[in-house]
N, C-alpha and C positions, 0 to 999 in steps of 0.2 A: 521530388524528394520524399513522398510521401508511398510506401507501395506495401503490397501487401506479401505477407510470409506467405513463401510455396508457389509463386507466381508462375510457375510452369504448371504446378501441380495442386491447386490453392485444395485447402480441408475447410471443410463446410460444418463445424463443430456445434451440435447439437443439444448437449447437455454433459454433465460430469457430474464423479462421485469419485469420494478419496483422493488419491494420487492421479487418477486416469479423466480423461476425455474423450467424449466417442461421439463421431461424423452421423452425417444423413443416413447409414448402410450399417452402422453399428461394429465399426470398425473402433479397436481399444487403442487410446495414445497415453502413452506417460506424460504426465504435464511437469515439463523441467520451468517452465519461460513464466507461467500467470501466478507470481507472488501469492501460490499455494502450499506450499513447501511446508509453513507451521503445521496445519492440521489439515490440512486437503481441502476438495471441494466440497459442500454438503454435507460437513458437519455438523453434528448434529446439536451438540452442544451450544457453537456457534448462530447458528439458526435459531435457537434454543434465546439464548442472549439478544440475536438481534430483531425476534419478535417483538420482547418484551420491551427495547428501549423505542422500537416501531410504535408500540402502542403507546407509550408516553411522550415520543418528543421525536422528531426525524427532519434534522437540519444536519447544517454541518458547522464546524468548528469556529464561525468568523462570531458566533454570540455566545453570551457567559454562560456557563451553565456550572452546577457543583459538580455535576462526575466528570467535567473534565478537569476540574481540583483535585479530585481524588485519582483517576484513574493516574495523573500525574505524580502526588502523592506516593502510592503504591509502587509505580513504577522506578520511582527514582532511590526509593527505599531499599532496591535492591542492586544499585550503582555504586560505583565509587562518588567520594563529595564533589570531586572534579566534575561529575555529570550531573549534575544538580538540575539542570535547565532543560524543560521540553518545548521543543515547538510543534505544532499541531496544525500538519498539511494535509493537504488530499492526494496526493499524488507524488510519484517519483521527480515530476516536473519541478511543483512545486519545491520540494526540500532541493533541489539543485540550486534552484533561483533563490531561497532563502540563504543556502548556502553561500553561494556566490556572491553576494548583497553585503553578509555579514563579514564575510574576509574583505571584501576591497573596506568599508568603513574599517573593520579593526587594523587594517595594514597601511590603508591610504593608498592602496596603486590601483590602478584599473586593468594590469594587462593580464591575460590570463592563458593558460596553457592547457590544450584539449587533445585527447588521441580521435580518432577514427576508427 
């Protein structure tokens, strides 16, 4: 259940910049698929930012910390009030299974419906 993209043809992806990724051969691919799409790969800005919080503190979200007060803060400041509430996952996995958690408790049912 577990396979890898291109299995006829698998790409060997080497590094990226911007929009693009490029193989062992230096072949260019547009990256639609790696949750790049804000600002690309190697950004610089980015990089920029997550040196700095590298050199202060590099955990992830399960302990307090104030900027994720604030970055929460900020963020919801520009929501509707209905959106008032962040949860702070690592992954698309994650927010499914948070997801999923919080509807059967707010609903009470367990059964659920999935495409393929």
């Amino acid at each position: 259940s577990c396979k890898v993209f291109f299995a006829k043809d698998p790409l060997k992806i080497v590094r990226a910049q911007g929009q693009y990724m490029f193989d062992e051969k230096g072949e260019k691919y547009l990256d639609c698929i790696n949750n790049v799409a804000h600002v690309g790969h190697s950004h610089p800005y980015v990089i920029e930012a997550a040196i700095k919080q590298m050199e202060l503190l590099n955990t992830n979200s399960r302990f307090l910390h104030d900027n994720l007060v604030h970055y929460a803060q900020r963020l919801t400041a520009t929501l509707p009030e209905k959106l008032s509430v962040c949860y702070f996952v690592n992954s698309g996995s994650e927010a499914n299974d948070l997801a999923l958690r919080l509807a059967r408790q707010y609903h009470g049912h367990q059964d659920v419906i999935t495409l393929e």
